[in-house]
C-alpha positions, 0 to 999 in steps of 0.5 A: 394352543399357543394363545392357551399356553399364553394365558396359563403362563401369565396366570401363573406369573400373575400369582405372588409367590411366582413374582417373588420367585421371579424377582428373587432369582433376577437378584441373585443371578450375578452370583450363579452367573460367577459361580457357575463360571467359577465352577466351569473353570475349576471341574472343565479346565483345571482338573486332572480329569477335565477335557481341556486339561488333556488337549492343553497338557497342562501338567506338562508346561504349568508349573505345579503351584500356579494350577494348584493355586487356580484349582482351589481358588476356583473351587473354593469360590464357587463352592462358597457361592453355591453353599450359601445361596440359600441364604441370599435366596431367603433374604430377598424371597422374604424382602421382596413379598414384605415390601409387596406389602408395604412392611419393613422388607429389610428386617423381613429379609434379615428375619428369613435369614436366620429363619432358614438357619434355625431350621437347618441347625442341627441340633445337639445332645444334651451331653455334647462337648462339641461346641461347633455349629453345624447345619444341614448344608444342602438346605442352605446351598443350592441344591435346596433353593424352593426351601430357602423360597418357600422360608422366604416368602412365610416370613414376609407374609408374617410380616405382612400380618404382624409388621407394622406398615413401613414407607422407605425415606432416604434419611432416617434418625434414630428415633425412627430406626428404633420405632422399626427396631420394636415394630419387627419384634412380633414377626420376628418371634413368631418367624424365629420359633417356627424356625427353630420348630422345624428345626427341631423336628427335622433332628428328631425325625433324622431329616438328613438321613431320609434325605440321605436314603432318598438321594442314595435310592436315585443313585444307586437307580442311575447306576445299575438301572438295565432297563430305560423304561424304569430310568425314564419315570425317575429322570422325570421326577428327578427333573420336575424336581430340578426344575422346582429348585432341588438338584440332588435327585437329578445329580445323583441319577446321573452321576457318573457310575462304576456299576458292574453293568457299566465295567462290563461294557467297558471290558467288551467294548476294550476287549473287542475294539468296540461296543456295538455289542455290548452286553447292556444296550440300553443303560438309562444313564448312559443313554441320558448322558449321552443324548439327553443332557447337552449343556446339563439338566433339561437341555439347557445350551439348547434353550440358550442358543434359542433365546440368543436366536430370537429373544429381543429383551437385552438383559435376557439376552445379555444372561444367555451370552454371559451363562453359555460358556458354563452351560456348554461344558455342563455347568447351568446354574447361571442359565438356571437361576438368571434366565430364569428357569427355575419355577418358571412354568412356561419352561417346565413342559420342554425341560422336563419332557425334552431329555426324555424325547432324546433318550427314546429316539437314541434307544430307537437307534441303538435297537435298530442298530444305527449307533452302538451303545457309549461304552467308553470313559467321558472326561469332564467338561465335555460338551454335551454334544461330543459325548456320545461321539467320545463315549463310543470311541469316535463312531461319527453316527453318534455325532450325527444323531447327536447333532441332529437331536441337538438341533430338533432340540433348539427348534422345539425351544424356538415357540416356547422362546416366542411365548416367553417374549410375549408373556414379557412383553405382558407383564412389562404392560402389567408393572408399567400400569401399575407403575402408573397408578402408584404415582397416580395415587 
């Protein structure tokens, strides 16, 4: 079996759009890295709401200006990091699949880069006296990162077809950079209109608001859904889609929800001092939040702790160590993006069907009567394990089967891990081969 999975990963790594993936995510991993550093501080540490605002009583010794000035220092970094990831995603998806081929990777990422702008755009009426740009920005952030490759990777094959072949020196004159300059102009036409094609057609069909309506259908499902066996196939396609680059539909079946099913087991669990007898067991949401999501989307500080186990590639490991303080208060974007897992099919299988493991072992429990049902408020920045504990007023059954869910978590990432350290050491084989027969030639 493993030598079966061995096989399937490295013919998939194999395949160039998954090469370029995997090259583009490693380039922009220093950014989600500190935004998602950023992000933990500003939503874990310096929120009203956070956890360890409330343990460290901030309000009651920090100055007003200082924590103030930290919570939009913080939120405006990581915000402006994550808004315009795309943009640098683009850049390198396109950079990258040209220089594959030997054209001019510079102006291809240029060229993807004011692709993805055009075809986020929104388009105004003739009659409009608001001169102000605007873009669709969830198609340029990373909510929306398999848009932003997907653009990439159609502009260098663009310039694969129409660029002229281009070998990099370390001194250029002007001649030779004007001789580049006219060379990209017909893949940058051709990549430009089709641009500003799907640019246009997405304001005509109102692309944003069926977006829109789609994401509110996950939302609304992740609020009022009573029954789990309903919740379970929207969570597999909200992650299967995480995992592909769009977090919006998992982020908004999971939001945290005010639903009337969710205030009634909070009214029970106040009234009666506890909520083993609340009126909706089996909420998806609540049951996912507490038991499915330790570290974020796809059990993420599980697989982290796996890797800093076992995995031998330093740099891997260096991603692991750096993305684990984030990722243990929720925030995973740097695990995401720089292991990496997104697109990744090796960690497709686990991230997906893990959570789901979780939540039908937790609703076992809950219908066995084991654990009562997490009624209470969970503050921000809670690490993933101590949820369930805090969402059921302190029930130390909770913590224990959160605790061993957590661990058989961890042990069912380890040969997953173990494969992932063999198709390395394949491919670093594969680049070294072809190293050589570039320098051979």
């Amino acid at each position: 079996m493993e030598n079966i999975v061995l096989r399937a990963t490295l013919w998939f790594r194999k395949k160039i759009f998954f090469r370029i993936t995997d090259q583009t995510l490693k380039m922009v991993m220093p950014l989600a890295i500190i935004g998602s550093f950023f992000q933990f501080l500003w939503r874990s540490v310096f929120s009203d709401d956070s956890l360890i605002s409330n343990i460290c009583y901030f309000d009651n010794w920090m100055p007003d200006s200082v924590y103030n000035a930290a919570w939009y220092a913080c939120q405006g970094l990581s915000n402006v990091i994550f808004n315009t990831m795309g943009l640098f995603v683009v850049y390198f998806a396109a950079h990258f699949t040209a220089k594959t081929y030997h054209k001019d990777a510079q102006m291809a990422g240029l060229t993807g880069m004011l692709s993805l702008l055009l075809c986020t755009y929104r388009f105004k009426q003739p009659d409009s006296s608001n001169l102000q740009m605007n873009f669709n920005w969830r198609s340029l952030g990373v909510q929306s990162l398999i848009f932003a490759l997907v653009v990439g990777y159609i502009v260098g094959l663009i310039f694969r077809f129409l660029g002229a072949d281009f070998r990099h020196v370390s001194h250029e004159d002007s001649k030779r950079i004007e001789k580049r300059a006219f060379a990209a102009f017909k893949p940058l036409v051709l990549s430009l209109t089709l641009g500003l094609i799907v640019g246009a057609l997405a304001t005509i069909v109102q692309f944003e608001v069926v977006a829109s309506n789609i994401y509110q259908f996950f939302q609304n499902e992740g609020q009022n859904n009573l029954n789990i066996w309903e919740y379970v196939p929207l969570l597999i396609l909200a992650l299967v889609l995480n995992w592909m680059g769009m977090t919006q539909p998992i982020l908004q079946l999971t939001s945290n929800s005010s639903s009337a099913t969710t205030v009634a087991n909070l009214n029970y669990a106040l009234r009666h001092g506890s909520s083993w007898n609340v009126p909706n067991k089996f909420l998806g949401n609540s049951i996912y939040q507490s038991y499915g999501r330790f570290g974020g989307s796809g059990l993420t500080l599980a697989l982290l702790i796996a890797i800093l186990l076992i995995y031998k590639y330093q740099n891997t490991v260096r991603v692991a160590r750096w993305s684990f303080i984030p990722t243990l208060f929720s925030s995973n974007q740097g695990a995401l993006v720089g292991i990496p897992i997104i697109l990744n099919p090796l960690y497709l299988v686990p991230y997906v069907f893990l959570p789901v493991l979780n939540i039908l072992i937790a609703a076992s429990a809950i219908a066995l009567g084991w654990v009562p049902t997490s009624a209470y408020p969970i503050l921000t920045g809670t690490p993933g394990p101590l949820v369930a504990f805090i969402g059921t007023n302190g029930n130390w059954n909770a913590l224990i089967l959160s605790l061993l869910l957590f661990v058989m978590d961890i042990l069912l990432y380890l040969p997953v891990v173990k494969i992932a350290a063999k198709v390395e050491d394949e491919i670093t084989r594969i680049n070294e081969r072809e190293g050589r027969e570039v320098a051979f030639e």
